[in-house]
N, C-alpha and C positions, 0 to 999 in steps of 0.2 A: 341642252348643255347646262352642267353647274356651275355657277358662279364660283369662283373660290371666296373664302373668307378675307373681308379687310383684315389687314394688320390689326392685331387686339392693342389697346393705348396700355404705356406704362403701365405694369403694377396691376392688372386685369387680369382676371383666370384664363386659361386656355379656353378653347370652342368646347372641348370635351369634358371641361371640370364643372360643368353645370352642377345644380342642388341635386341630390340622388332622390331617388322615390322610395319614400320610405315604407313599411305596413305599420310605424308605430310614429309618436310626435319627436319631433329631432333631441329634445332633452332627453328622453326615453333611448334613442337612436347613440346617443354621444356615450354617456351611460353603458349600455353595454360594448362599445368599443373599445372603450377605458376596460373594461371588464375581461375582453378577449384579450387584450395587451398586459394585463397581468397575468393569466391562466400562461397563455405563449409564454413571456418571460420567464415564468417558473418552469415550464417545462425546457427552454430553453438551459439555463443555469443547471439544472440536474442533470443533462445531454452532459455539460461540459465536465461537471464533480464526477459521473458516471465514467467518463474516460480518464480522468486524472487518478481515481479509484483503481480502476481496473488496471492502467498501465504501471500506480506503484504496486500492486501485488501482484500480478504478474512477473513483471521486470524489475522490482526494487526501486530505491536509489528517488524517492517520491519529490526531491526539491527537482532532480532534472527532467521529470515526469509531466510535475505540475507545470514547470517552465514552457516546456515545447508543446504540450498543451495549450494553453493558453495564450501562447503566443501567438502561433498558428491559428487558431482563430480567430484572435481580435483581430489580427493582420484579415484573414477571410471577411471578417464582419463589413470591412471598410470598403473591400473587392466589391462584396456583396449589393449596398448600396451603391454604390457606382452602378453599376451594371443594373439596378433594381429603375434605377433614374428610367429608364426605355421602355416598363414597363404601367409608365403613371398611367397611359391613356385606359389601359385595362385592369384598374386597378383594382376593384372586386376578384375577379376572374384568376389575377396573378397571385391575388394574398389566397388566394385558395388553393391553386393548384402548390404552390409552397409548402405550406402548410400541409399537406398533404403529401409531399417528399419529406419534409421534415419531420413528420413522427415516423414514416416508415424507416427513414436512417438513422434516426436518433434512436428510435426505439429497440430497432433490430442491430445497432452498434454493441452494444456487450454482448451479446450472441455472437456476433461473425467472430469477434477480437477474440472470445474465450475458445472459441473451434476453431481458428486458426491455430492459437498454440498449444492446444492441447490433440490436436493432429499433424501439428507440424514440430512444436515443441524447439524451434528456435528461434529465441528470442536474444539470443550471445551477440555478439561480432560489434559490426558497426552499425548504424542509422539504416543503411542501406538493405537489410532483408527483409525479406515478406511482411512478415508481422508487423515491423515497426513500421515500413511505409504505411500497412494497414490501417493504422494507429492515426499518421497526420494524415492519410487522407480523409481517414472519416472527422476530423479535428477539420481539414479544410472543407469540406463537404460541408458538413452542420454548421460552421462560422458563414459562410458564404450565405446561406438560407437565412440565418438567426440575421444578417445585414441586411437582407432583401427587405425584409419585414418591414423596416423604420421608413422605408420611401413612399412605400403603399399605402401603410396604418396612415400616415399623416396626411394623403391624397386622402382618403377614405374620412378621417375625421372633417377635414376642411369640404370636405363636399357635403357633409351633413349640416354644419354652420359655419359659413367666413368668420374666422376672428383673427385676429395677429397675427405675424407666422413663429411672436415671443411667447406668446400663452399659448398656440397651439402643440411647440415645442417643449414648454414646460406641464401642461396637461399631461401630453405622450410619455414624457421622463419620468414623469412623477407614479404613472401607473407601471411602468418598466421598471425601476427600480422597486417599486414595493414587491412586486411580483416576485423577483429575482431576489430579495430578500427571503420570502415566505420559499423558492424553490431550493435557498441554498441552506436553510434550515430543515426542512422536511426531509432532505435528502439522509442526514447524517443522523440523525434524531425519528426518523420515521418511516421513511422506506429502506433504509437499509438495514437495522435491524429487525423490520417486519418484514420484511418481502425480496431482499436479499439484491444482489446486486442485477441480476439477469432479469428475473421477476418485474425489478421497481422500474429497470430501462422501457419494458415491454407494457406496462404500464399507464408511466409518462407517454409514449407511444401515443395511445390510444386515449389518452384524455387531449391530448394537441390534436388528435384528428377529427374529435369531436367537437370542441372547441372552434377551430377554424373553419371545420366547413358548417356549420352547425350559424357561427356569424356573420358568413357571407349569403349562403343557402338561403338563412333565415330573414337575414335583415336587408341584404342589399340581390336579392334574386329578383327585381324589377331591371337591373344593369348585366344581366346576362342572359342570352339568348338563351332560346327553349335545351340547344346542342348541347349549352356549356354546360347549363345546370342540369345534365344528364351526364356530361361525362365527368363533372365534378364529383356527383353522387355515386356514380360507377366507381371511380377513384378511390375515394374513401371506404366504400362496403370491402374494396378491395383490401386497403391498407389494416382496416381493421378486420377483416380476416385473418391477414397475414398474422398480427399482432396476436389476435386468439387465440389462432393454431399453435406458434411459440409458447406462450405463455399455458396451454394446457398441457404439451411439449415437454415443457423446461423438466420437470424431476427426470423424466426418463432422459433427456439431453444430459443434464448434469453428471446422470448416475455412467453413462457413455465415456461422457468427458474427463474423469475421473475416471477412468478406467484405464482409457488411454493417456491419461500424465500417469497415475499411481501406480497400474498395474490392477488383474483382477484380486488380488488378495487382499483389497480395501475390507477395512472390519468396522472401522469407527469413522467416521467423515459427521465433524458437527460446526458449527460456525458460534463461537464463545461471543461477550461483549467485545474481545480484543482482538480474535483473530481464530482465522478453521483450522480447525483441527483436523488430520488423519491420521489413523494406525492402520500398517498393515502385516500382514505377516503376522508371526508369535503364535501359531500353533500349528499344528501338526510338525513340530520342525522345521517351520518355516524360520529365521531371524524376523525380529520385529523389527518396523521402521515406524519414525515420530514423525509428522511433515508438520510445520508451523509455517501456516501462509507460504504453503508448497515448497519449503526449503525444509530439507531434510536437518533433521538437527538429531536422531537417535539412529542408530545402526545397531543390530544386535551385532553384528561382524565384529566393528571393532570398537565402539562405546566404551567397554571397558579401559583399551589400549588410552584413549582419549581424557576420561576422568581418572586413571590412575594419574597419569601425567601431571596434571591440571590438582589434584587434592595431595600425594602423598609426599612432594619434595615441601610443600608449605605448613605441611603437619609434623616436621621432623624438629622438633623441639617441644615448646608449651603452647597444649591445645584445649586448654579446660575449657572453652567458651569460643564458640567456631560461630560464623556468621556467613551464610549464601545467599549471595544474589542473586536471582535467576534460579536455575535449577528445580522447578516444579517437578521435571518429572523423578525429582527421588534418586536421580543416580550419584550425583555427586556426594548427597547425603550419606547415601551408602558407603564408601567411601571412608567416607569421615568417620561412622560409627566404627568400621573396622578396627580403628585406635584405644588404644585403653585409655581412660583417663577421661574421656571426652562428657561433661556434665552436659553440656546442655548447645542444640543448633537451633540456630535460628534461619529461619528460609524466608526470601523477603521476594514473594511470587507475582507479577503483575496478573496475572491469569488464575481465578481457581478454578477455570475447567479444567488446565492443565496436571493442578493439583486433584483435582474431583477425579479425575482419566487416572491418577499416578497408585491413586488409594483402592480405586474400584474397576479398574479393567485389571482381569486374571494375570493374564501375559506380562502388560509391564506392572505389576505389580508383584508378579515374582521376577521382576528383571532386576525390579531396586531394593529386594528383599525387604519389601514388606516396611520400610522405615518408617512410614506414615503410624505404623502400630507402636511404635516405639515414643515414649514419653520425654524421652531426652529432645527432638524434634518439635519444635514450636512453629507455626505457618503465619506470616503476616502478608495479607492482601495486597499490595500499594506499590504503587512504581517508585523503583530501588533509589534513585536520586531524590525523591521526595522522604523516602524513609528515611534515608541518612541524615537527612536535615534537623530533622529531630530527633534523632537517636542519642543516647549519652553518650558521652563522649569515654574515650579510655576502657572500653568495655570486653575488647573482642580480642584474643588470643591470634585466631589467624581470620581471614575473611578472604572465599574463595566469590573472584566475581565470574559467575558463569554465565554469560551475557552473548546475545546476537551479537553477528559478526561487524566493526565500525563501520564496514562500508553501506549496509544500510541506515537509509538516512535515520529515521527514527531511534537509533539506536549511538547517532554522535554523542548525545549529552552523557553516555553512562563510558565514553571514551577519552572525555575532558578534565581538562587542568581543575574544573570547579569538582567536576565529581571524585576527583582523585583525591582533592583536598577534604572533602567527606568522610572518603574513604580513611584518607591516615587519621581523623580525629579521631574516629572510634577505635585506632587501634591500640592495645598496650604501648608502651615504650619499645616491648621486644617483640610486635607481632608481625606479624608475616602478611602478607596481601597479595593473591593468586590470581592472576589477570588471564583468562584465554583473550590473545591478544590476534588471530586470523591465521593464517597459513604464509608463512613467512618465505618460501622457493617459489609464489607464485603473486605474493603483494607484500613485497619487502621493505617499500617504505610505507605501507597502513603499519606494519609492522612494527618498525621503529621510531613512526610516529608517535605510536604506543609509548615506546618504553619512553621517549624525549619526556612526552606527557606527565607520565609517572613523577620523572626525575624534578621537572617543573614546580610538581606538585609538594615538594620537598622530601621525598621518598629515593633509597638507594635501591637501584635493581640489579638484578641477574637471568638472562634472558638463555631462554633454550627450546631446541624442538623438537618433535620428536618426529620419524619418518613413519608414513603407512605403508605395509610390506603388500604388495601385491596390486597396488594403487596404477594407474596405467593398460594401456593393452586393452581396454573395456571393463577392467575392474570397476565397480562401483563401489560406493560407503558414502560414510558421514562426512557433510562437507558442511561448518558455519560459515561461508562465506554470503556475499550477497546475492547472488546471481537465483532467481527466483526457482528453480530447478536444477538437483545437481547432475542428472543424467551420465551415461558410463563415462563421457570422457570430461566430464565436468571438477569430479572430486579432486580436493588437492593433492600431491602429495605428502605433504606433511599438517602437522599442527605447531603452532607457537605459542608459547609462553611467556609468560613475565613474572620472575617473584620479584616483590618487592619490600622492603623493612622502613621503619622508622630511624632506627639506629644506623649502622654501619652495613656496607654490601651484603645481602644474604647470601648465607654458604647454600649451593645447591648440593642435597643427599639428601637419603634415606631415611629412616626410622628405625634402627637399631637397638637389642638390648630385650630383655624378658619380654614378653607381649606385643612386640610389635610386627603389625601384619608382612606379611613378603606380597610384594604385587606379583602378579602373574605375568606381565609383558615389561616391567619397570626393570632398570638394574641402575648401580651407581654407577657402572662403568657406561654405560646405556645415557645418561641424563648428562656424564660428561661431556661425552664426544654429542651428543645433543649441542651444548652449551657450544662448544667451538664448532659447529657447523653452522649453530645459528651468526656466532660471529661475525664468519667467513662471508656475509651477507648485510653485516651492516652498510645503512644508507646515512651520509655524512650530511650535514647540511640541513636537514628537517628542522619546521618550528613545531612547538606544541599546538594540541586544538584545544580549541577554548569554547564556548556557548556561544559568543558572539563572532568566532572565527576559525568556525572548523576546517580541521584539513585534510578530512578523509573523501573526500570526493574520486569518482567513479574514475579519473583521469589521473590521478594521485597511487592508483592500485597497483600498477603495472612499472 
């Protein structure tokens, strides 16, 4: 018969928290612990940018992205520990088998997430579909692991050398936070535009599973039976298998997945400093499509119907000196040139792969007639609110902003009270300022949040919009809104507008008179009944967005 153990006195290790057996001297021992708890950390943190990453480009809208991200886990982390408390007595044995779930889910998480929606391709509705559940559970999954971590690592430290349980916990932090520092720089600055977002997951993966079992294996395999440290080892060859196969995988995965969001008539698919690019279509007959971080922004269909709208009621007076925001790919410029008079455009492009794409792909380069050859056309690099900053002021005749749609988040600043007041410095006394402002029949107050904005900004508007003819039914087209794909029942019905002046209300018409172009889907009678349809739609009550207090929010749209 065994005796049971006495009551251990006050403030005593457990029976089971004896000194560990080491193969090296315990400063050596402490040393690489410290060592594994930064490599984890960073892999940890990358797990978490990696889903926050992948769910704003996917789904948009990146503050509510990052939110239920992060939330969701750190609430997991906490689960985590709790629950990790049960497993002190085994505490080599458990940071490994951990570890060893944790790179296979963290690793293999941008993989599931991007094949789910580019085979299931809904990511719309509420919270509650596939995808998005997808999304928090692997957020609760990996929080829950990334929690376990801190109960173990600290049994494991302490069993190497008793000290405080105040320095032992500031050792442990002090290597977790560096970690997590160095993971959440590497991610943005070095895995992800070397190795791409699938890639750099599958990666991370495999350096945590080497890592982990690599410090348990190596250091602390005197505290596991001959079983464990065989099926630890199984475990892992496993995991990193797994992670192999994917990561030899991924192009042919990608080229798949991409197949089934775009279609097979993908021609161009490149990933810029700013964002992926796709083109597809534009030969044989085909209509070309532009996808900017999978949101269609060019339609050969109806593009035209789109930047006529958007350039030629804001061009109907003096347009010696035109200024575009946005607009790389040359179409609004086009446009513009159509005008007589017009000395000189300035394109103010955050991307010049878009502009690289606009000058030297065939297709949409005979889409935007070739503007880029034209000398009147000037190209500035920089993001459009920075440029305005420094711009002279009083310079610009009319200035057409052709900008992503408010509701994604990245794109509030070029919807605000600060950026509008920019916007009117540069403009003459009598210039004109052309806002594509969302689709106004299906986000009416993004809408006329807009024009509030404008008016704000000390600017008089006149809002109008125009309808897409065949939009509906499964029709497809161009859609600026947020929603990360515009798929057939996705596109808006219409498009909205906002002119806006320095002086007194702009008159909405035409360009009338010797030389002046006829749009091919515009009319004036066409832009009126626009103007009072959009009316029939105002939203009462809206305040301006501001830098510090936007209000285009995902909840705001409907």
């Amino acid at each position: 018969m065994i005796e049971p153990h006495a009551p251990a006195p006050p403030g005593a290790p457990p029976p089971w928290a004896g000194p560990a057996r080491l193969p090296v001297r315990p400063g050596t021992g402490r040393f690489l612990v410290l060592a594994g708890v930064f490599v984890c950390a960073a892999c940890g943190l990358v797990y978490e940018l990696e889903l926050v990453a992948l769910a704003s480009y996917l789904v948009g809208d990146s503050v509510t992205q990052a939110s239920v991200v992060l939330s969701v886990m750190v609430f997991a982390m906490g689960i985590g520990s709790l629950v990790a408390k049960r497993l002190r007595p085994l505490a080599a044995a458990g940071f490994g088998a951990i570890e060893a779930v944790l790179a296979l889910v963290g690793g293999s998480s941008a993989l599931a997430l991007y094949a789910v929606f580019a085979w299931t391709g809904d990511w719309g509705g509420m919270w509650a579909n596939g995808p998005r559940c997808l999304l928090v559970a692997f957020s609760l999954t990996i929080g829950l692991l990334i929690g376990a971590e801190i109960p173990l690592l600290m049994e494991l430290i302490q069993r190497i050398r008793r000290q405080d349980p105040g320095g032992a916990v500031a050792d442990l932090f002090a290597a977790d936070y560096v970690g997590a520092l160095v993971g959440g720089l590497a991610f943005p600055f070095l895995l992800l535009p070397l190795l791409g977002q699938l890639t750099s997951a599958l990666i991370t993966g495999a350096v945590n599973a080497v890592v982990g079992g690599a410090l348990v294996l190596g250091l602390f395999r005197r505290d596991l039976t001959r079983r464990a440290r065989w099926l630890l080892v199984i475990a892992n060859i496993t995991v990193l298998g797994v992670l192999a196969s994917a990561a030899a995988l991924v192009d042919d995965f990608e080229r798949a997945a991409r197949q089934a969001v775009y279609g097979r008539e993908v021609r161009v698919a490149l990933q810029t400093d700013v964002q992926e690019v796709v083109i597809t279509g534009g030969t044989h007959g085909r209509p070309l499509d532009l996808f900017l971080d999978g949101r269609l922004r060019v339609s050969g269909r109806d593009e035209r119907r789109y930047h006529e709208a958007l350039v030629h009621p804001a061009m109907s007076g003096e347009h010696t000196r035109v200024l575009i925001l946005g607009g790389g790919d040359g179409l609004a410029a086009r446009e513009v040139l159509r005008h007589p008079g017009v000395h000189r455009v300035d394109v103010v492009e955050v991307d010049p792969g878009v502009v690289r794409l606009a000058r030297q792909d065939p297709p949409l380069s005979r889409l935007n007639g070739h503007v880029y050859d034209d000398d009147r056309v000037h190209v500035m690099t920089d993001d459009a609110f920075h440029w305005l900053r420094v711009a002279p002021p009083r310079t610009y005749d009319v200035v057409i902003s052709d900008l992503p749609d408010p509701g994604i988040t990245a794109s509030t600043k070029l919807y605000s009270q600060e950026f509008y007041g920019l916007a009117r410095r540069v403009l003459t006394p009598d210039g004109r300022l052309a806002v594509h402002a969302g689709p106004v029949s299906s986000r009416p107050r993004v809408f006329w949040t807009v024009d509030t904005t404008l008016r704000a900004a000390g600017l008089r508007t006149a809002a109008y919009r125009v309808a897409r003819p065949g939009v509906g039914g499964g029709a497809s087209g161009f859609t600026a809104g947020p929603d990360r794909s515009a798929g057939p029942t996705r596109a808006p019905y219409d498009w909205g507008f906002i002119m806006a002046g320095r002086g007194g209300r702009p008159a909405l018409r035409l360009g009338a008179g010797e030389g002046a172009p006829r749009a091919g889907t515009l009319t004036r009678a066409g832009l009126v009944a626009g103007a009072r349809a959009a009316e029939e739609t105002r939203v009462g009550g809206v305040a301006a967005s501001t830098l510090v207090h936007p209000r285009y929010s995902r909840l705001s749209q409907y």
